[in-house]
C-alpha positions as CSV (number, residue, x, y, z in Angstrom):
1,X,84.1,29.9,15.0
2,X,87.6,31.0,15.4
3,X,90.7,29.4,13.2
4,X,92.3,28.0,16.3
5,X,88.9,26.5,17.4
6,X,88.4,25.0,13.9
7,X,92.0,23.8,14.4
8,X,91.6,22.2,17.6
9,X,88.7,20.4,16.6
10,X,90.6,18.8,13.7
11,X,93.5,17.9,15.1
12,X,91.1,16.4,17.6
13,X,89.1,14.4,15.3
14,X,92.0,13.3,12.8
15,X,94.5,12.3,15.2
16,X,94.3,9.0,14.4
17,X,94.9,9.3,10.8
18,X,98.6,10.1,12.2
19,X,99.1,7.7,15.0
20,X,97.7,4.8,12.9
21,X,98.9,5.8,8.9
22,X,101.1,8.0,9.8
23,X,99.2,10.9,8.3
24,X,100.5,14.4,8.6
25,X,98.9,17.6,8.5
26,X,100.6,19.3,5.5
27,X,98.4,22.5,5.1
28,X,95.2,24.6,6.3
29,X,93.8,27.0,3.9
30,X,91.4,29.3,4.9
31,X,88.8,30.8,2.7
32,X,86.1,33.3,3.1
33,X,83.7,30.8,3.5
34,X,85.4,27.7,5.0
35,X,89.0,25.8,4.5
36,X,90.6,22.8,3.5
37,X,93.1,20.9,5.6
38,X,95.5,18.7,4.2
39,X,96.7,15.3,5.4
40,X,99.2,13.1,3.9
41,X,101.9,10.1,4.3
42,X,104.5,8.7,1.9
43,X,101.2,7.1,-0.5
44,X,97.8,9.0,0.2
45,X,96.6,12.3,0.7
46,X,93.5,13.2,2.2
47,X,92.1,16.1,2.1
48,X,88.9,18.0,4.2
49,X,86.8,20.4,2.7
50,X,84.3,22.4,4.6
51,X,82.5,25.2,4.0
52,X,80.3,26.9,6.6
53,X,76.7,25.4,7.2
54,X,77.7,22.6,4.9
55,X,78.6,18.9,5.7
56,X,82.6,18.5,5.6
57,X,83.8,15.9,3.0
58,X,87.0,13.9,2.3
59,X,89.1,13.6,-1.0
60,X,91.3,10.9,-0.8
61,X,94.3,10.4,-3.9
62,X,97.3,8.9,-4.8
63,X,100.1,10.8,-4.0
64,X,101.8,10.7,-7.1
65,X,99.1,11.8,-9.1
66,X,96.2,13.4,-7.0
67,X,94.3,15.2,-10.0
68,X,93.8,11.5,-11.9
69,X,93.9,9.0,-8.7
70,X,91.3,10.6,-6.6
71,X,87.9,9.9,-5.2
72,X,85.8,11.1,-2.0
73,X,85.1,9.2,1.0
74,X,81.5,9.4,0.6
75,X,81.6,7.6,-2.9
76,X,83.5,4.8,-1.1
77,X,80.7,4.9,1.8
78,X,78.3,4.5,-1.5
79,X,80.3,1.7,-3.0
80,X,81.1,-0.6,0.4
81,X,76.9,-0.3,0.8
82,X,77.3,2.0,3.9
83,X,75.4,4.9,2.1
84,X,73.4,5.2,-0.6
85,X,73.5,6.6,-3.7
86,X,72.6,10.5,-3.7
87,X,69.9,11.6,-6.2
88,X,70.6,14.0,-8.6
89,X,68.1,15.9,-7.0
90,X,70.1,16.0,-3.7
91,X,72.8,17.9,-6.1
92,X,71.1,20.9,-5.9
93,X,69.9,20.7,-2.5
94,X,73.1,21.2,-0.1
95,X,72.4,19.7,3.0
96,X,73.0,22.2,6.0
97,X,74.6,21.8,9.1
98,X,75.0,23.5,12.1
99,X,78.6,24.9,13.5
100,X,77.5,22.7,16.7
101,X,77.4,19.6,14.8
102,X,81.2,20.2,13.2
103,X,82.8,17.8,15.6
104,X,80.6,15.0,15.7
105,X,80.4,14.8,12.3
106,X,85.0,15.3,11.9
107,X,84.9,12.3,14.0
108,X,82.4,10.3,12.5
109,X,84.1,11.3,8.7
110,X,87.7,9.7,10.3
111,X,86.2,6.9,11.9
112,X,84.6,6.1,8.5
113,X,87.8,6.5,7.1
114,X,89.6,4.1,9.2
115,X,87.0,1.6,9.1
116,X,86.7,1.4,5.4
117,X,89.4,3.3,3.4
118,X,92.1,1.4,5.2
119,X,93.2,0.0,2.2
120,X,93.9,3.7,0.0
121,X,95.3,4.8,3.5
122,X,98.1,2.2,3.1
123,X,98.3,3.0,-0.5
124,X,96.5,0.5,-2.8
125,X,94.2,2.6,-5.1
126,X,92.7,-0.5,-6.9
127,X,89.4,0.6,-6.2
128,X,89.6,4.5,-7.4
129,X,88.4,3.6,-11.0
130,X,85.0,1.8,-9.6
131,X,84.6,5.3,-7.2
132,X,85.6,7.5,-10.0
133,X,83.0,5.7,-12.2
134,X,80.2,6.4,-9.6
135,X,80.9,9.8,-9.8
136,X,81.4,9.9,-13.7
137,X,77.6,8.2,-13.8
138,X,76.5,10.5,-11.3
139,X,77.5,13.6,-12.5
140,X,75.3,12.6,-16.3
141,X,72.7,12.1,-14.1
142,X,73.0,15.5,-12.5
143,X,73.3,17.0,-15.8
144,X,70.5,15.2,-17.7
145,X,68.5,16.6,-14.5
146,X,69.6,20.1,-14.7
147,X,68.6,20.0,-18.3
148,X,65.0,18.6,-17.0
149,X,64.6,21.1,-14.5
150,X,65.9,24.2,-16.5
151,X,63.6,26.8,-15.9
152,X,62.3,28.9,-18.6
153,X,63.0,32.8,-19.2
């Protein structure tokens, strides 16, 4: 897929992150394997990651400090009961995706996003620690399972 494509079909997909929130795009890095776009407003900054064949996901943060007040929008999916947990198993299994599916799936991520991360959207980050605690368990789980799993030389 060409840049301008990829482009098109975010600016497609996202456009309400503007016209509702006031979101901006900010910034598209390009990588060798994918990009990240940037979004933001005066209070949150949301950020899509994709790498090719791989599902897309959000980061969503605090403005004023986006390396301690951040989260995903799949742990939020997790938390509000709209998706369960992952398996630590499912860590080290990427789930694939065609480049066919890429819009659908933009459009599904924002409308998840409006529907339930209206709230970090407009700014109030109260629920960041339970997310960011999610993750915390879930990445000891991942571990403890890497350590299971460790093969043997």
């Amino acid at each position: 897929m060409k840049k301008s494509e990829f482009e098109r079909l975010v600016d497609k997909a996202f456009w309400e992150l503007e016209t509702r929130h006031g979101l901006k795009r900010t910034e598209t890095k390009f990588h060798k394997h994918g990009c990240n776009v940037r979004f933001q407003n005066a209070t949150t900054l949301v950020i899509l990651n994709y790498d090719i064949t791989s599902l897309p996901w959000l980061e969503i943060a605090d403005i004023q400090q986006p390396d301690q007040n951040k989260s995903t929008l799949e742990w939020l999916l997790v938390e509000m009961g709209v998706e369960d947990s992952p398996t630590p198993e499912q860590a080290f299994h990427p789930t694939k995706m065609h480049e066919s599916e890429l819009e659908a799936v933009l459009q599904t991520k924002c409308q998840q996003l409006l529907q339930y991360g209206t709230s970090l959207l407009n700014g109030d980050f109260s629920i960041l620690p339970k997310l960011q605690e999610r993750a915390k368990k879930y990445a000891l789980a991942c571990e403890r399972y890497a350590k299971i799993h460790k093969t043997k030389k």
